[in-house]
MARROLO-679802 format. One record per atom (N, C-alpha, C): residue number from 1; residue in one letter; atom name; x, y, z. Coordinates in steps of 0.2 Angstrom, whole numbers, always signed. Layout:
<rs>
{NUM "A" "CA" {X Y Z}}
...
</rs>
This chain:
<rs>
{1 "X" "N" {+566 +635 +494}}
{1 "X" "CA" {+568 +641 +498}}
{1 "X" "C" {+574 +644 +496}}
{2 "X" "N" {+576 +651 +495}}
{2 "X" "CA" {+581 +654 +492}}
{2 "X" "C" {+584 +658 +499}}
{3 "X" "N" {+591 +656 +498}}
{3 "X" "CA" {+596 +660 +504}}
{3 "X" "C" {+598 +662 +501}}
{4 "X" "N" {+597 +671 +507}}
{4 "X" "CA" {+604 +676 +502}}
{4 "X" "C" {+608 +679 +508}}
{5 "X" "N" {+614 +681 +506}}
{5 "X" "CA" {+617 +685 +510}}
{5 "X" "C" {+618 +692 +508}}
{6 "X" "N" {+615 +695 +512}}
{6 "X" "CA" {+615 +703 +505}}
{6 "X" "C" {+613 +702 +502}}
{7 "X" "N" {+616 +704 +496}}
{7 "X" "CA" {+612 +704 +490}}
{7 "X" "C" {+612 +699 +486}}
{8 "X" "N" {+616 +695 +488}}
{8 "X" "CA" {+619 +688 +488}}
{8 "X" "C" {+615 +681 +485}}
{9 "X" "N" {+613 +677 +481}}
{9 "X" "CA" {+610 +671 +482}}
{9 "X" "C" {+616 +665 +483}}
{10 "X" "N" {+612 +662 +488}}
{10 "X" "CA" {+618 +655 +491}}
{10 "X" "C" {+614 +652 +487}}
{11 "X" "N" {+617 +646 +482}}
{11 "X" "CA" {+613 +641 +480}}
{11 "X" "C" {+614 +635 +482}}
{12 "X" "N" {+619 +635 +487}}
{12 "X" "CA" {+620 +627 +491}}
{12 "X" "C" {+623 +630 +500}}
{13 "X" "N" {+624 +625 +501}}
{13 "X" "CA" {+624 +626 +511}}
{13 "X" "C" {+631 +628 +510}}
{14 "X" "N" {+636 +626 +507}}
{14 "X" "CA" {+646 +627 +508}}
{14 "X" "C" {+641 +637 +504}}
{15 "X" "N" {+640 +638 +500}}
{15 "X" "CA" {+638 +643 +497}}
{15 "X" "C" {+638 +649 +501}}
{16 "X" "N" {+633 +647 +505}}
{16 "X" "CA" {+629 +652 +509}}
{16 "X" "C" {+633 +654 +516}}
{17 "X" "N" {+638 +646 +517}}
{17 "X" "CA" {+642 +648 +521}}
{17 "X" "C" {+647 +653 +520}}
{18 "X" "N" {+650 +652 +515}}
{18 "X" "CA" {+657 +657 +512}}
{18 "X" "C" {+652 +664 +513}}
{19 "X" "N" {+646 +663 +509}}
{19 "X" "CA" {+646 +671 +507}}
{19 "X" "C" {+645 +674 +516}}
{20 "X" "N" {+642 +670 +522}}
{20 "X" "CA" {+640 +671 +529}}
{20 "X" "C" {+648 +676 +530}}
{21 "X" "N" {+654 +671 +529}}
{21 "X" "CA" {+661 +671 +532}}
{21 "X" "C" {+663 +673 +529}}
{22 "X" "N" {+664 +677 +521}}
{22 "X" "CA" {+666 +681 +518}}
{22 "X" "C" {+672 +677 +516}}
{23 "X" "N" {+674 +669 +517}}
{23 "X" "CA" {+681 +667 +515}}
{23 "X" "C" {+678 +659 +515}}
{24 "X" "N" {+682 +656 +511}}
{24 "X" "CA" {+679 +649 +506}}
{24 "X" "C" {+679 +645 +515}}
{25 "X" "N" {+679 +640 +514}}
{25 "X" "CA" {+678 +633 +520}}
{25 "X" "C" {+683 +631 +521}}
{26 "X" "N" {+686 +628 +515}}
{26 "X" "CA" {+693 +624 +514}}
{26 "X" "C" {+698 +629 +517}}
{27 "X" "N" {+697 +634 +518}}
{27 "X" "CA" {+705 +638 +522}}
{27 "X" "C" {+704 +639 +527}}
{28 "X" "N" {+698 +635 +530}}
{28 "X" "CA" {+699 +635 +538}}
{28 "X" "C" {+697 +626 +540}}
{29 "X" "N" {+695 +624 +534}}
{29 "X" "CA" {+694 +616 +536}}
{29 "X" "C" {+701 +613 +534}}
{30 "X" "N" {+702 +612 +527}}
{30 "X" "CA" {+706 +611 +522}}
{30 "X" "C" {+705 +607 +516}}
{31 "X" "N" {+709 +604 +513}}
{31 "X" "CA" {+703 +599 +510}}
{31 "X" "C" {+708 +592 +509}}
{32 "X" "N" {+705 +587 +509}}
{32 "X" "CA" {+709 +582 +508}}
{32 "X" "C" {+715 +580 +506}}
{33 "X" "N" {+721 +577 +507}}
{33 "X" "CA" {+723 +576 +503}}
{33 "X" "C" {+731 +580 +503}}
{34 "X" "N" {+729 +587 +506}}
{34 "X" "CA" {+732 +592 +505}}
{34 "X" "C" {+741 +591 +507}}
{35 "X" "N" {+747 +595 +505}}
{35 "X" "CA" {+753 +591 +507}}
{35 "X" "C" {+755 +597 +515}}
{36 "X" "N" {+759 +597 +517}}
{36 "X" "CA" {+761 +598 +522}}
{36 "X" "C" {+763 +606 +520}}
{37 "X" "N" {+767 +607 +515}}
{37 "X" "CA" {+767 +614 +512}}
{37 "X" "C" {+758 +616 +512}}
{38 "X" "N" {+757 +615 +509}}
{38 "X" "CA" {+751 +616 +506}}
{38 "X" "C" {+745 +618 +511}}
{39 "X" "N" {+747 +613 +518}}
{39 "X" "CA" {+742 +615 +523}}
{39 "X" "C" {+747 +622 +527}}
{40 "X" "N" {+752 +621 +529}}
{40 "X" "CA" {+757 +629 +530}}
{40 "X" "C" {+754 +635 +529}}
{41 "X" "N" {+753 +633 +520}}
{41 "X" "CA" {+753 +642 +517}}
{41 "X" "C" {+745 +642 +522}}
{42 "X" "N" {+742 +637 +520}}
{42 "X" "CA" {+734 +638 +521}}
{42 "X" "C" {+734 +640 +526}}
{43 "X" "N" {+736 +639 +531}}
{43 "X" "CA" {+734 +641 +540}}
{43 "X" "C" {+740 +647 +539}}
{44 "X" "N" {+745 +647 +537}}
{44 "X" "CA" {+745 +656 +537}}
{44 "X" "C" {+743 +661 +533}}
{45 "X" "N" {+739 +660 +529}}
{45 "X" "CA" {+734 +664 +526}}
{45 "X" "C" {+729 +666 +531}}
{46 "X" "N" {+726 +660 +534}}
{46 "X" "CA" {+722 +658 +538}}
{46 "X" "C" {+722 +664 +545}}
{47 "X" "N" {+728 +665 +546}}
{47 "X" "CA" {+732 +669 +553}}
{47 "X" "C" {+731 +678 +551}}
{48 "X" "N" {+733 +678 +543}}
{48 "X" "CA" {+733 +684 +539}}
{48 "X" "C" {+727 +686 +539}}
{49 "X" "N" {+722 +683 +539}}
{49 "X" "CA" {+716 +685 +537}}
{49 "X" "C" {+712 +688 +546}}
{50 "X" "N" {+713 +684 +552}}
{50 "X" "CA" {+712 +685 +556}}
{50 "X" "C" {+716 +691 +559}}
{51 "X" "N" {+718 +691 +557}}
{51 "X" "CA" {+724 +696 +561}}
{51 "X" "C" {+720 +703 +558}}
{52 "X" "N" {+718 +702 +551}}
{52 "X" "CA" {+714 +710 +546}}
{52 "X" "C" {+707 +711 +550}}
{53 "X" "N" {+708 +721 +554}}
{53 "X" "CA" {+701 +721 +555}}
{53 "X" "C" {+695 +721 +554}}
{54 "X" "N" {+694 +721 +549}}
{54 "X" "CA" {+688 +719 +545}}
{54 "X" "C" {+686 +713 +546}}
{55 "X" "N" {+690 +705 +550}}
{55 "X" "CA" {+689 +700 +552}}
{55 "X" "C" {+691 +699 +558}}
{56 "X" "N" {+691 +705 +565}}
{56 "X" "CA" {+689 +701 +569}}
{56 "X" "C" {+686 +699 +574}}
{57 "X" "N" {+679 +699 +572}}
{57 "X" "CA" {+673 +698 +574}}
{57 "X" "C" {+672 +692 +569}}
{58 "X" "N" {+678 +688 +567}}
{58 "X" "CA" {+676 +681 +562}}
{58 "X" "C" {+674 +674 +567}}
{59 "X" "N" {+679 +673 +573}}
{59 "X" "CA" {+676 +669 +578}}
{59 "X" "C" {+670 +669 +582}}
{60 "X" "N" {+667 +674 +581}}
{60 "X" "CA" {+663 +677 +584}}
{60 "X" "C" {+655 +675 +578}}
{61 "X" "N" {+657 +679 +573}}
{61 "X" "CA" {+652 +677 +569}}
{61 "X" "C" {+650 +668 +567}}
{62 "X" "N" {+657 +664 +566}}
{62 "X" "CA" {+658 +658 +566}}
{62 "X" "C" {+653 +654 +571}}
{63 "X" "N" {+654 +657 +576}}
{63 "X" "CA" {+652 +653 +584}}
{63 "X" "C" {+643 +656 +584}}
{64 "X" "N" {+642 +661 +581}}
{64 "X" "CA" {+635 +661 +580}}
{64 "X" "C" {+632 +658 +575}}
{65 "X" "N" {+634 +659 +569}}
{65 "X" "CA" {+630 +651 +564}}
{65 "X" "C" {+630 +646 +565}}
{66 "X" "N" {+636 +644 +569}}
{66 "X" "CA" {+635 +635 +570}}
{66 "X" "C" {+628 +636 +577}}
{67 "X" "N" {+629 +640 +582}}
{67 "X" "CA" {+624 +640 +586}}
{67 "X" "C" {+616 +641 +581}}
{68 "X" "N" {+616 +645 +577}}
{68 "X" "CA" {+610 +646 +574}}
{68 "X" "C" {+608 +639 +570}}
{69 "X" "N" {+613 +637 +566}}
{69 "X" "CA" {+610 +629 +564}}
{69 "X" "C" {+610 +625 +566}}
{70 "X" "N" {+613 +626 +573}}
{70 "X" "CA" {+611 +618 +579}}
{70 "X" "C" {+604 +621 +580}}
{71 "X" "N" {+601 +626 +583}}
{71 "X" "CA" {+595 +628 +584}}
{71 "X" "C" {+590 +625 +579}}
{72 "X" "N" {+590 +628 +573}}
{72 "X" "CA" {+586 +628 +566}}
{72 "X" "C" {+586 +620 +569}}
{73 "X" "N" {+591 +615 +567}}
{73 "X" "CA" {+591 +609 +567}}
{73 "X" "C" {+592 +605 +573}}
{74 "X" "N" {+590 +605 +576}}
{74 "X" "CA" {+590 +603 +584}}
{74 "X" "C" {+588 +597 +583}}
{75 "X" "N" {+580 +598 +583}}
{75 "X" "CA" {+574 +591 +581}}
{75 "X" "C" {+579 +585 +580}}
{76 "X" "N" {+582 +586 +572}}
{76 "X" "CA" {+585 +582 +567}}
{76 "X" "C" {+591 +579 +571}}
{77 "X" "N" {+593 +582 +576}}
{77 "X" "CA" {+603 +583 +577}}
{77 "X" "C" {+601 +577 +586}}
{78 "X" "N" {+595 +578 +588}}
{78 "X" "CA" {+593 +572 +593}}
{78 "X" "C" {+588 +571 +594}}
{79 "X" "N" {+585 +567 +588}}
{79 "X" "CA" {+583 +562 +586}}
{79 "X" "C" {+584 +555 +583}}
{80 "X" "N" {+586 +555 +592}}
{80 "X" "CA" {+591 +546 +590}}
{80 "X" "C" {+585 +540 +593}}
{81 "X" "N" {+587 +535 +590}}
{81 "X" "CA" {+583 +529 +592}}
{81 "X" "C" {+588 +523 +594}}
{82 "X" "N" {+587 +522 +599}}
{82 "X" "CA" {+592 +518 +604}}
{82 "X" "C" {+594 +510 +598}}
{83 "X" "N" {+597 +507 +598}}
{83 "X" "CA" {+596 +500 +592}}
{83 "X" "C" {+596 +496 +597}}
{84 "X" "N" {+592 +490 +596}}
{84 "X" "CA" {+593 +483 +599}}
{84 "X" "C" {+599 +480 +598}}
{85 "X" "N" {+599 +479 +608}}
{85 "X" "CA" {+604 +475 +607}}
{85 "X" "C" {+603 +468 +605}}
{86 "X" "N" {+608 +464 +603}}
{86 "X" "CA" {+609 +457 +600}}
{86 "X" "C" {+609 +453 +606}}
{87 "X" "N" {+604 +448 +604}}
{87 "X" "CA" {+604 +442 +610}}
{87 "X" "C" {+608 +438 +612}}
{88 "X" "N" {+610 +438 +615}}
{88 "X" "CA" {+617 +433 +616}}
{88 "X" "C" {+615 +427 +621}}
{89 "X" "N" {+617 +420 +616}}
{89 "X" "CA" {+616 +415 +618}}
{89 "X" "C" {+619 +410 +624}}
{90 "X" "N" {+614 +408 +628}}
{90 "X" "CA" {+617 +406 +633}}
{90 "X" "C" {+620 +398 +633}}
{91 "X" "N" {+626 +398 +635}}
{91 "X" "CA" {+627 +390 +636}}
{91 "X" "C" {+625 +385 +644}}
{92 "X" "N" {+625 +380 +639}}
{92 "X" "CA" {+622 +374 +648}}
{92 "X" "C" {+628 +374 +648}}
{93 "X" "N" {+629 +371 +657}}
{93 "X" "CA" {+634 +370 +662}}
{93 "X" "C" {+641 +365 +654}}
{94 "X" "N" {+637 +359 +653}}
{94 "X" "CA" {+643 +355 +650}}
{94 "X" "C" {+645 +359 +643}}
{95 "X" "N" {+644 +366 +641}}
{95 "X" "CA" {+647 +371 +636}}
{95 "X" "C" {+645 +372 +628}}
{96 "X" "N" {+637 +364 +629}}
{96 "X" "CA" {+635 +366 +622}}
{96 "X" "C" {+628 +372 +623}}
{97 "X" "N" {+628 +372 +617}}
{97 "X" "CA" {+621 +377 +617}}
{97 "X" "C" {+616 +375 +620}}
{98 "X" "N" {+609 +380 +622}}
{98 "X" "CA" {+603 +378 +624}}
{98 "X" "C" {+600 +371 +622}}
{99 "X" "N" {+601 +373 +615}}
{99 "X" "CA" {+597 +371 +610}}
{99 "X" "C" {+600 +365 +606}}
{100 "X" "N" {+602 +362 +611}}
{100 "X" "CA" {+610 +355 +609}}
{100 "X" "C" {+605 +349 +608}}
</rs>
């Protein structure tokens, strides 16, 4: 199946996200590793960008896609199967095992 946004083609999910949000992931996630400058500039960039009108309908948009792919994948997201709990062995009164 081919995602586009406009005229767009996403060719992976981080993809499709940026072109959705108009700005990469990592400036709002960040990425690994990153140093304390490093994360500074990023969240004020971050601040710059929200602050620009053309962006601010981005929390709003943000909070609809994740809504839309919790939706889309629901099924998948609870879809859980409980695990077996582990049997735990009982001890006789004088403290060896059953099976002594």
């Amino acid at each position: 199946m081919r995602m586009y946004v406009g005229h767009q083609q996403a060719v992976s999910a981080e993809e499709f996200v940026e072109l959705a949000l108009g700005t990469p992931v990592e400036l709002w996630l960040g990425v690994e590793g990153e140093s304390e400058m490093e994360r500074a500039a990023r969240l004020d960039a971050a601040r710059d960008i929200l602050a620009a009108p053309e962006y601010r309908s981005l929390p709003d948009d943000v909070a609809r896609i994740a809504a839309e792919v919790i939706e889309a994948h629901a099924p998948e997201l609870f879809n859980v199967i409980p695990l077996a709990r582990p049997v735990s062995r009982r001890r006789s009164r004088s403290g060896k095992g059953a099976a002594a």
